[in-house]
Backbone as JSON Lines, residues from 0, in Angstrom:
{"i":0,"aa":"X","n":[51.71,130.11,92.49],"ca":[52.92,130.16,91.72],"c":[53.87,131.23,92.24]}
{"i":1,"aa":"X","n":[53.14,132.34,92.18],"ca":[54.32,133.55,93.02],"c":[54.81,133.4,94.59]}
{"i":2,"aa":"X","n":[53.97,132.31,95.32],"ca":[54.48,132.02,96.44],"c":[55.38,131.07,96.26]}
{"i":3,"aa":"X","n":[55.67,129.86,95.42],"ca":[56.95,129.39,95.05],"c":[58.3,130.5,94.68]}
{"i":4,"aa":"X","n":[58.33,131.46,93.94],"ca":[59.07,132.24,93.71],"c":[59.61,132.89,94.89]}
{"i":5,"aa":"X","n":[58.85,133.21,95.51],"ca":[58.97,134.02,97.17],"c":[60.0,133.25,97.54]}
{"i":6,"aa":"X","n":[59.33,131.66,97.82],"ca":[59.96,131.28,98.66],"c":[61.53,130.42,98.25]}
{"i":7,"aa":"X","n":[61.55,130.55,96.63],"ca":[63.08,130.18,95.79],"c":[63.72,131.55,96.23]}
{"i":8,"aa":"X","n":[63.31,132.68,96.44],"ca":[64.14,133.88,96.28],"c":[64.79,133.99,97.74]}
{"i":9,"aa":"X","n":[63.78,133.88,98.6],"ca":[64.26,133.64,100.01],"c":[65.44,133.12,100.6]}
{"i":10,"aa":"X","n":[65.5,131.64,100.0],"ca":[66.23,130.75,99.65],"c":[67.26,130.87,99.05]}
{"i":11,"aa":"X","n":[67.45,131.42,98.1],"ca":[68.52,131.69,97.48],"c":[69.16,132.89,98.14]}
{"i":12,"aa":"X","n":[68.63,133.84,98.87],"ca":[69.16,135.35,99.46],"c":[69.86,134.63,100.57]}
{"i":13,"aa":"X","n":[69.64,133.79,101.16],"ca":[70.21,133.11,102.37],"c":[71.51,132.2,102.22]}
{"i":14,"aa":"X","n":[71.42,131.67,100.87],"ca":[72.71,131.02,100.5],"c":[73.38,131.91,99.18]}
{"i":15,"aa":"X","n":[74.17,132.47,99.73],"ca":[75.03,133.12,98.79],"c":[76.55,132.39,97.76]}
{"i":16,"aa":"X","n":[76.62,133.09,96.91],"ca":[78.13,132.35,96.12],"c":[79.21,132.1,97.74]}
{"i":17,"aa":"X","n":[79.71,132.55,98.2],"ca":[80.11,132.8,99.39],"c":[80.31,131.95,100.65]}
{"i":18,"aa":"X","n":[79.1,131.7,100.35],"ca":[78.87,130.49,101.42],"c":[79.18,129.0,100.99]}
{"i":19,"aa":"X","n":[78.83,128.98,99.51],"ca":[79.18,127.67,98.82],"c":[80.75,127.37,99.12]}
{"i":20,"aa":"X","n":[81.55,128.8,98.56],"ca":[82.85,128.45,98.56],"c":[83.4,128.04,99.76]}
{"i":21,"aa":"X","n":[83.0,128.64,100.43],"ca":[83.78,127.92,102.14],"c":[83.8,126.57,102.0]}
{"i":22,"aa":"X","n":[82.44,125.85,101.69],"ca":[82.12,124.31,102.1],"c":[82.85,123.48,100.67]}
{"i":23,"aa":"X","n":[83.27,124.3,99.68],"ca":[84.39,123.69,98.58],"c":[85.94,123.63,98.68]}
{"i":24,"aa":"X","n":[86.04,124.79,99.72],"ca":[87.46,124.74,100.37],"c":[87.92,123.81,101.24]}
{"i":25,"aa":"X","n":[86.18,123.53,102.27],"ca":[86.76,123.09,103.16],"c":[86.45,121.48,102.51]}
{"i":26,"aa":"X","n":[85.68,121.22,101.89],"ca":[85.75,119.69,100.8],"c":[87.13,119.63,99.89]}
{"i":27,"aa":"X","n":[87.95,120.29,99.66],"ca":[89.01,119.99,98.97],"c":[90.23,119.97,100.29]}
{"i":28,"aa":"X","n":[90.02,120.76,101.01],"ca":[90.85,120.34,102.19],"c":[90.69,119.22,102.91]}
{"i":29,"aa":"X","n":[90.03,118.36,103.12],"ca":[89.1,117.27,103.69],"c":[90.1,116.34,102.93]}
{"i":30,"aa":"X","n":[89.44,116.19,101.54],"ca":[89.57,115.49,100.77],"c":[91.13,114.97,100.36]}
{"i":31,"aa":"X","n":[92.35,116.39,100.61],"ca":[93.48,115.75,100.65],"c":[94.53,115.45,101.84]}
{"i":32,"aa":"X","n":[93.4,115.84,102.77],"ca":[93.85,115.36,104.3],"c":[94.14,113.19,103.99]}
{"i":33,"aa":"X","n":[92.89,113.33,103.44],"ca":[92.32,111.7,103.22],"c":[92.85,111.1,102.17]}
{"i":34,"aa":"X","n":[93.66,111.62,100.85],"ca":[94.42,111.23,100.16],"c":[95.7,110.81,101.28]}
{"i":35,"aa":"X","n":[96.2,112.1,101.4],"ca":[97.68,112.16,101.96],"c":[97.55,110.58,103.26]}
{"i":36,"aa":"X","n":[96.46,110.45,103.73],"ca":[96.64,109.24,104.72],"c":[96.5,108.03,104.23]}
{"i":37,"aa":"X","n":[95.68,107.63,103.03],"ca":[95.94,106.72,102.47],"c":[97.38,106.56,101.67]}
{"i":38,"aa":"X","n":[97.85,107.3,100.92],"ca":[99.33,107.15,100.59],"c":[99.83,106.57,101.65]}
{"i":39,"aa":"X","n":[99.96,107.21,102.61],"ca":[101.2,106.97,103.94],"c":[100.96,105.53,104.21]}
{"i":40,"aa":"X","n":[99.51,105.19,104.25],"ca":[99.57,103.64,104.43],"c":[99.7,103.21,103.52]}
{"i":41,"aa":"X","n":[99.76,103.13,102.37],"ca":[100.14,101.82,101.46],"c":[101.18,101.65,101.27]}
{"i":42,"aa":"X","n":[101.31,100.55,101.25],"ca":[102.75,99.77,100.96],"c":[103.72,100.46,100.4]}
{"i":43,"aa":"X","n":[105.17,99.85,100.62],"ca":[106.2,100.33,99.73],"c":[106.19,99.8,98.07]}
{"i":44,"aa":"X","n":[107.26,100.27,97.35],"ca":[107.4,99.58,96.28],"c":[108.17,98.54,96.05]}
{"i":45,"aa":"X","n":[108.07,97.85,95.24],"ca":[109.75,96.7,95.5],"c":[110.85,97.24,95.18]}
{"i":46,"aa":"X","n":[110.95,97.76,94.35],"ca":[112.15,99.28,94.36],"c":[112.83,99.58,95.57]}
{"i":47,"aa":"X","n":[112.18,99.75,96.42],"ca":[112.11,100.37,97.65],"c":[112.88,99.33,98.84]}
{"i":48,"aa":"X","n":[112.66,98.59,99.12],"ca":[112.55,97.31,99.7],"c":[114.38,96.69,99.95]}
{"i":49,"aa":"X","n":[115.38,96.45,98.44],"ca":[116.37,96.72,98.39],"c":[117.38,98.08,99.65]}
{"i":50,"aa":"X","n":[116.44,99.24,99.69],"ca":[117.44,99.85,100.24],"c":[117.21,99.93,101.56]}
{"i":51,"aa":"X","n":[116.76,99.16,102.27],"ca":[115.97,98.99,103.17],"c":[117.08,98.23,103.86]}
{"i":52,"aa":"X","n":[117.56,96.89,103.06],"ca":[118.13,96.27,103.45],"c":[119.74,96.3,102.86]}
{"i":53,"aa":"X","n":[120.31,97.75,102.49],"ca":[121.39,98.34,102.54],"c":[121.63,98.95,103.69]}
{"i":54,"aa":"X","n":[120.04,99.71,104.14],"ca":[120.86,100.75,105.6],"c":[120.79,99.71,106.43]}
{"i":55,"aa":"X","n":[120.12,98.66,106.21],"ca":[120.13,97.34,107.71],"c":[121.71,97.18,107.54]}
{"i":56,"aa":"X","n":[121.89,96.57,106.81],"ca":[123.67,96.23,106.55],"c":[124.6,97.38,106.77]}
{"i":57,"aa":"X","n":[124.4,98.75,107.2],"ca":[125.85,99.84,107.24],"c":[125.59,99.76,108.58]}
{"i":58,"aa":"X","n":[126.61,99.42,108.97],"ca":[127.14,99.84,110.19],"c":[127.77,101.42,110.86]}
{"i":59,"aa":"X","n":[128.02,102.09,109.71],"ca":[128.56,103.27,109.67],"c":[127.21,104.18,110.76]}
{"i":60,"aa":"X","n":[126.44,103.95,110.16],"ca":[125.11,104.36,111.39],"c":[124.3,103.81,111.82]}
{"i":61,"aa":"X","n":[124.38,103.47,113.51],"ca":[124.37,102.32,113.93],"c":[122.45,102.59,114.06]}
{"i":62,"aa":"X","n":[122.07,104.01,114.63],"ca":[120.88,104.23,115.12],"c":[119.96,103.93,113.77]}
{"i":63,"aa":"X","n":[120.36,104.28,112.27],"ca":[119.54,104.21,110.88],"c":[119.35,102.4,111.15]}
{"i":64,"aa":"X","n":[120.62,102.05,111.0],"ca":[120.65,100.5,110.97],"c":[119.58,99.52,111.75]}
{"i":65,"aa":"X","n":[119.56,99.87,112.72],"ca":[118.26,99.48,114.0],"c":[116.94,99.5,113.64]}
{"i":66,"aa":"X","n":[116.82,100.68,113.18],"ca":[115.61,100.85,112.49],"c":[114.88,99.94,111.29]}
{"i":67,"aa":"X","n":[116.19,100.15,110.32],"ca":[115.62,98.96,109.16],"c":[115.68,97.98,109.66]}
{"i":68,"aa":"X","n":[116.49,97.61,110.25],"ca":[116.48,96.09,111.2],"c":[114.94,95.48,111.23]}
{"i":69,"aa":"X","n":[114.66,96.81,112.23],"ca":[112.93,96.54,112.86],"c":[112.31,96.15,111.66]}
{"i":70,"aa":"X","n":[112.51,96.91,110.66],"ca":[111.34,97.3,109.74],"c":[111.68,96.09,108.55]}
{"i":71,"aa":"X","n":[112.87,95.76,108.31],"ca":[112.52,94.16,107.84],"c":[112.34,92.6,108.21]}
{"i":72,"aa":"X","n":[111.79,93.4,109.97],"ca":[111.49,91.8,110.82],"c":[109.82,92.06,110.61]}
{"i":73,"aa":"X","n":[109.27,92.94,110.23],"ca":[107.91,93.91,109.79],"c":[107.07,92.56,108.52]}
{"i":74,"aa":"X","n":[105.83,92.34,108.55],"ca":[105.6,91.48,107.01],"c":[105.67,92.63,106.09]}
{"i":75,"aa":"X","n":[105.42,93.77,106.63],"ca":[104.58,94.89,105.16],"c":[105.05,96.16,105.76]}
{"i":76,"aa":"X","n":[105.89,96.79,104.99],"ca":[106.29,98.21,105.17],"c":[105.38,99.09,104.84]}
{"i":77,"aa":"X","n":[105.04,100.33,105.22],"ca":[104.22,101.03,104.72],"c":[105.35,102.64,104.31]}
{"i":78,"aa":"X","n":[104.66,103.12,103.49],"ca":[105.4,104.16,103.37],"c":[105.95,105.62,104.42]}
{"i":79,"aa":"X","n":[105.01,105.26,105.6],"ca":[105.24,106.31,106.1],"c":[106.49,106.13,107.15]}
{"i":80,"aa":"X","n":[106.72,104.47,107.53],"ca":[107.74,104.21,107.76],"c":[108.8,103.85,107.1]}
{"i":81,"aa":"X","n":[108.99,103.98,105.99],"ca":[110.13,103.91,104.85],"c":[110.76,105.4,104.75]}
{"i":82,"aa":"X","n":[109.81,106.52,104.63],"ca":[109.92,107.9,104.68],"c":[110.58,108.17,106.41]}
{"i":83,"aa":"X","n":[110.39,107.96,107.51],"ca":[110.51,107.82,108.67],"c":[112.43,107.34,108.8]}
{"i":84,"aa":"X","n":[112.32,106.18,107.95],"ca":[113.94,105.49,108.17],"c":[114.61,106.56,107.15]}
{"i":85,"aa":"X","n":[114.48,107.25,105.76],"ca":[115.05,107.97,105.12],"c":[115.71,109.03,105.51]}
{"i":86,"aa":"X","n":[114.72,109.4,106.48],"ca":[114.93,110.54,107.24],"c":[115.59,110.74,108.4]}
{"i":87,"aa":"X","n":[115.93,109.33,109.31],"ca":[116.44,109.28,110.52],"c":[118.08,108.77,109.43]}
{"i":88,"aa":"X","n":[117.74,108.64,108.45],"ca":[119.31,108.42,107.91],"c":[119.85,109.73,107.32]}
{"i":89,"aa":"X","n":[119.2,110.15,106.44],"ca":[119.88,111.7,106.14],"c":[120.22,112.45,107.63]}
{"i":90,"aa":"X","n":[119.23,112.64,108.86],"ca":[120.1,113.35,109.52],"c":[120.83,113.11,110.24]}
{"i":91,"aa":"X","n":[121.19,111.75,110.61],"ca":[122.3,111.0,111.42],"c":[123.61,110.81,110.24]}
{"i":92,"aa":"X","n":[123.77,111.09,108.96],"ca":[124.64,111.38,107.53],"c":[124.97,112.97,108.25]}
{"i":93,"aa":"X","n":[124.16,113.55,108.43],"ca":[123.86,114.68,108.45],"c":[124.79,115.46,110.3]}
{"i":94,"aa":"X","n":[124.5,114.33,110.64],"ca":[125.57,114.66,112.24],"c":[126.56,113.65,112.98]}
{"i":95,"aa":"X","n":[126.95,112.9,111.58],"ca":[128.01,112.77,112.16],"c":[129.59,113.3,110.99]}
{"i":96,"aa":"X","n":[130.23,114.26,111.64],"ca":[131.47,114.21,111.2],"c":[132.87,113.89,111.04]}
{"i":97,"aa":"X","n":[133.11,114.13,110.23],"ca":[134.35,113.16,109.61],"c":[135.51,114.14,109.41]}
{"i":98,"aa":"X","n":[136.47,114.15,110.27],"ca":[137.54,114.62,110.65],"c":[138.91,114.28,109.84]}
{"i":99,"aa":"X","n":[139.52,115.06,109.33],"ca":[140.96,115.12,108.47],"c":[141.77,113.83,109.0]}
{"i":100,"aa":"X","n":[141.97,113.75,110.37],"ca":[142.55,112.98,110.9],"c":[142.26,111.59,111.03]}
{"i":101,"aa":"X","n":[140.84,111.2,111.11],"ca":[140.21,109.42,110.94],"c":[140.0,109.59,109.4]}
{"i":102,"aa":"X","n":[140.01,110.45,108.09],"ca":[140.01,110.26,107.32],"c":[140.86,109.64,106.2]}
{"i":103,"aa":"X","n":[141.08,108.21,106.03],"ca":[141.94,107.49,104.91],"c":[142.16,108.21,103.86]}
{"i":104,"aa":"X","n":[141.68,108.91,103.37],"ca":[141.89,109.42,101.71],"c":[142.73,110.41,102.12]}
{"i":105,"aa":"X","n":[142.85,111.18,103.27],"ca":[144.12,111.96,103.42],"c":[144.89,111.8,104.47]}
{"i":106,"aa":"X","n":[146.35,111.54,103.69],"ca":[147.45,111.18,104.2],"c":[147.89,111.98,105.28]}
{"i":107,"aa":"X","n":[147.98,111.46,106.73],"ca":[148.94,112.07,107.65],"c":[150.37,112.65,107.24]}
{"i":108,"aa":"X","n":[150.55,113.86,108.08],"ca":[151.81,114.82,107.59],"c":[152.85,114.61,109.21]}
């Protein structure tokens, strides 16, 4: 019986609180590595889908436009390419500017 004890105490001196936590950090890090990649693949929403085929239709940016193009000749969008076109549209919004002078709403002097 006291050689069971020995050898629980042993055992237990070797695995400390310490050591557990690492392998819970690194299981919760794991774990939303593997969330975050399943999101990215699943599908869009139908919500979603609509504006898809607004930036296909603007011509105003020709490089965003191309893209949705692709992506509604696609059967199944996934989100990480929906997030992908959002983003190649905010920063092409984002660089191109719009000058006093090609601007209609203000009148030449």
């Amino acid at each position: 019986m006291f050689k069971s004890i020995d050898i629980f105490n042993s055992v237990k001196s070797k695995f400390s609180f310490a050591y557990y936590v690492h392998y819970f950090v690194v299981f919760i890090v794991v774990s939303v590595l593997f969330l975050g990649y399943l999101l990215l693949t699943s599908p869009i929403k139908p919500n979603q889908y609509p504006k898809i085929q607004r930036l296909a239709l603007m011509g105003q940016y020709p490089q965003t436009q191309n893209l949705a193009e692709q992506l509604l000749r696609q059967p199944q969008v996934n989100k990480q390419q929906y997030f992908r076109l959002i983003r190649a549209f905010q920063y092409e919004q984002k660089a191109i500017k719009q000058y006093p002078a090609l601007d209609p709403e203000h009148p030449s002097q």
